[in-house]
C-alpha positions as CSV (number, residue, x, y, z in Angstrom):
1,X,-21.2,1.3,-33.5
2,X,-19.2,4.0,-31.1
3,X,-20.7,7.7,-31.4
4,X,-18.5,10.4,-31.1
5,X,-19.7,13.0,-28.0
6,X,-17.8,15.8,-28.8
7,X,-14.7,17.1,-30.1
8,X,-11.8,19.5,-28.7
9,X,-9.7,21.0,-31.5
10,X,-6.2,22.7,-31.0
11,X,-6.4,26.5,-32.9
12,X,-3.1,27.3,-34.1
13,X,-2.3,25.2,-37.2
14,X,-5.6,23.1,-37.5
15,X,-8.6,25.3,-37.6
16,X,-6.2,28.4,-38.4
17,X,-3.6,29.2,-40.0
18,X,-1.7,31.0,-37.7
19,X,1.9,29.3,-37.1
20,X,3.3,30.9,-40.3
21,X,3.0,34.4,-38.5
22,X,4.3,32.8,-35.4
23,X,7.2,31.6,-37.1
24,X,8.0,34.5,-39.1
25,X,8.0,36.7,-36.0
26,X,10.3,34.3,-34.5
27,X,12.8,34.7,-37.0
28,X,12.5,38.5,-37.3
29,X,12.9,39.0,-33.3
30,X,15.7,36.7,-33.3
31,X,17.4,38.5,-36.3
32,X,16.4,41.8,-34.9
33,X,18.5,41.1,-32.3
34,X,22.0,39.5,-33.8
35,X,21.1,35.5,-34.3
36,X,21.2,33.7,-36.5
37,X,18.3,31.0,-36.2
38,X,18.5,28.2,-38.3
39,X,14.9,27.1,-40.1
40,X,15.0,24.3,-37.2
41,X,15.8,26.6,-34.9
42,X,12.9,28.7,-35.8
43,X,10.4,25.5,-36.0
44,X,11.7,24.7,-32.3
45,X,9.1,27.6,-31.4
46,X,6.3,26.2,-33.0
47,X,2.9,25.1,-30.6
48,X,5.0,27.0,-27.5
49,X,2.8,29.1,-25.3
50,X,3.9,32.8,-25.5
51,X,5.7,32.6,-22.5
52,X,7.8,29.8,-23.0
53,X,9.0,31.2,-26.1
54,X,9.7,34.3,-24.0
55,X,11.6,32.1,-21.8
56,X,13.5,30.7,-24.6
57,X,14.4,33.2,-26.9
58,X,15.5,35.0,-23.9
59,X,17.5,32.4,-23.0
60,X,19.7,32.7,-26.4
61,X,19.9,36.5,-25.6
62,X,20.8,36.4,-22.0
63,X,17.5,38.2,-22.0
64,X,14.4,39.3,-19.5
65,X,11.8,36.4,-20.4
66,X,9.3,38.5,-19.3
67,X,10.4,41.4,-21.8
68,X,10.8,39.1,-24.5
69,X,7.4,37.6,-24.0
70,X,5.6,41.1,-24.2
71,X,7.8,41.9,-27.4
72,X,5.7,38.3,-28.6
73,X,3.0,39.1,-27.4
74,X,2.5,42.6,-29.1
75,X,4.1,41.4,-32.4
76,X,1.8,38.5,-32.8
77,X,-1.2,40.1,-31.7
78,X,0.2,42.7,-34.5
79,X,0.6,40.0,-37.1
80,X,-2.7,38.5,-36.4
81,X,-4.8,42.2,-37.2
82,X,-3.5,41.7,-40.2
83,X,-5.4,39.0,-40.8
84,X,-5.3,35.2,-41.2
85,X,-6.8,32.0,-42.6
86,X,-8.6,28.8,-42.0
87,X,-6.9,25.8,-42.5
88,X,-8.3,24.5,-45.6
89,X,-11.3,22.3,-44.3
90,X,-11.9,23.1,-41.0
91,X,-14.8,25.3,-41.6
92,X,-16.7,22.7,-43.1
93,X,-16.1,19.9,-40.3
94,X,-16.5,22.8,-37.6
95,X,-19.8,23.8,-39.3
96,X,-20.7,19.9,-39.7
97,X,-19.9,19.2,-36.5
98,X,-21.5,22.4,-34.6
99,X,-25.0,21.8,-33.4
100,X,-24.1,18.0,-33.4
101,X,-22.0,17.7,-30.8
102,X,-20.2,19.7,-28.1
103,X,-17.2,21.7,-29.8
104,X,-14.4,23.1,-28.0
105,X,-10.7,24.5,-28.6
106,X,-7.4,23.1,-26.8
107,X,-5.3,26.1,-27.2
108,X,-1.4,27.3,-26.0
109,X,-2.4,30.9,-27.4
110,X,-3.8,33.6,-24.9
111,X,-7.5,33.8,-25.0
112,X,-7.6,37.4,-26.7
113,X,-5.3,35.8,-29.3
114,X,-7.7,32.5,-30.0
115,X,-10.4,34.7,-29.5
116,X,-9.0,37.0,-32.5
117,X,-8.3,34.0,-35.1
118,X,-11.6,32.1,-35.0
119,X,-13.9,35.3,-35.2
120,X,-11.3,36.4,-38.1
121,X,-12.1,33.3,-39.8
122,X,-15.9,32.9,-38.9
123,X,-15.7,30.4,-36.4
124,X,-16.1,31.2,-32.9
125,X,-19.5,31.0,-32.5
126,X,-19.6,27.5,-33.4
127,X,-17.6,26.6,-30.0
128,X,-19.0,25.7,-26.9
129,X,-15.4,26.2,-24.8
130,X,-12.3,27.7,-24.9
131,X,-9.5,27.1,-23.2
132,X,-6.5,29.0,-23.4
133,X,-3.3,29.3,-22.2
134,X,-4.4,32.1,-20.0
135,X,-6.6,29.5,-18.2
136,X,-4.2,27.0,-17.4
137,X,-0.8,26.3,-15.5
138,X,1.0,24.3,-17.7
139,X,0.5,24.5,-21.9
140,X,0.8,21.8,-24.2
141,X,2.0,19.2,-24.8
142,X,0.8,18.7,-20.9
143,X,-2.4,17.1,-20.8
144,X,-4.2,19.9,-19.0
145,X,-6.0,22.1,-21.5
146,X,-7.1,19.2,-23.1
147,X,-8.6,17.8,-19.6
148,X,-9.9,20.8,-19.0
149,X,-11.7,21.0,-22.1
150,X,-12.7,17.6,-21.6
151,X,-14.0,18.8,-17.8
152,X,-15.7,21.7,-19.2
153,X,-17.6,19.2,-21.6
154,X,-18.8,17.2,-18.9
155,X,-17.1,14.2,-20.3
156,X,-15.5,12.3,-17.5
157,X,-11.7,11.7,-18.7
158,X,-12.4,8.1,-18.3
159,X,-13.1,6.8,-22.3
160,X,-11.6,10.0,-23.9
161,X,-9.0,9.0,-26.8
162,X,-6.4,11.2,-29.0
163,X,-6.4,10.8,-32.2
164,X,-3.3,12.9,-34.1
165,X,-2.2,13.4,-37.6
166,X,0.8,15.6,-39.1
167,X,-0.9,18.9,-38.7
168,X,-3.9,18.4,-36.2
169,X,-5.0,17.0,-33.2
170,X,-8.0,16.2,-31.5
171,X,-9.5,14.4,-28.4
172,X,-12.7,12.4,-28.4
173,X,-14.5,10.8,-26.1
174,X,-16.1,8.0,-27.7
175,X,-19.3,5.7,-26.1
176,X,-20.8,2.9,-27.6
177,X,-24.3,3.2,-29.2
């Protein structure tokens, strides 16, 4: 029977539910500022790191990315004080998991903002890494935060898998017994 080493979660949308707020500040910037953003339009946004939605939404407004970004930025971080949720189960399997095997998070969210959701929700403690999208230079869905993770582990990528449902996704590195 294969064993399971260790698991690397992604934050946003499977331990916490934190793509809602995303999504509604999407929308408001956009409408804030004249366009009118179709509910595909909006979901376009969802999983992009900060600055690639700075990049984007800029691009609509013939914008500074940069600017944009930091509007994000400020407006999420805003949206998150506010307070969020767990997706419904992941603090059982976190807690079922923690202690068990090595635990870490996959995430295209800065670190402060990662950082913010998982002790909002009671989980950061539980994680043995984090890696952001501070800490890499290219987000998802480029492998690298996952390898990293992977790296920081101590797993060698050799024998690591991806397993990925609707609304979560996770790499394992599985051995047999």
């Amino acid at each position: 029977m294969d064993r399971v080493d260790g698991v690397v979660f992604d934050c946003d949308g499977t331990l916490v539910d934190s793509e809602a707020p995303w999504l509604e500040l999407i929308a408001r910037v956009a409408s804030k500022e004249g366009l009118q953003f179709s509910p595909e339009d909006v979901d376009s946004f969802r999983g992009l790191t900060v600055d690639a939605a700075g990049q984007r939404l800029a691009a609509f407004l013939d914008g500074d990315a940069v600017a944009v970004g930091q509007v994000l930025r400020t407006g999420f971080r805003e949206k998150l004080e506010t307070g969020v949720v767990a997706m419904p189960g992941a603090p059982g399997l976190v807690s079922a998991l923690h202690g068990v095997v090595p635990l870490a998070v996959a995430s295209n969210s800065d670190r402060a903002d990662v950082e913010l959701l998982l002790g909002s929700v009671g989980m950061l403690d539980r994680f043995d890494v984090l890696v952001c999208a501070d800490d890499v230079a290219v987000g998802k869905p480029d492998p690298e935060p996952y390898r990293r993770a992977a790296e920081a582990l101590g797993w060698s990528l050799r024998g690591v898998s991806r397993s990925r449902t609707a609304r979560s996704a996770a790499a394992r590195r599985w051995r047999p017994d």
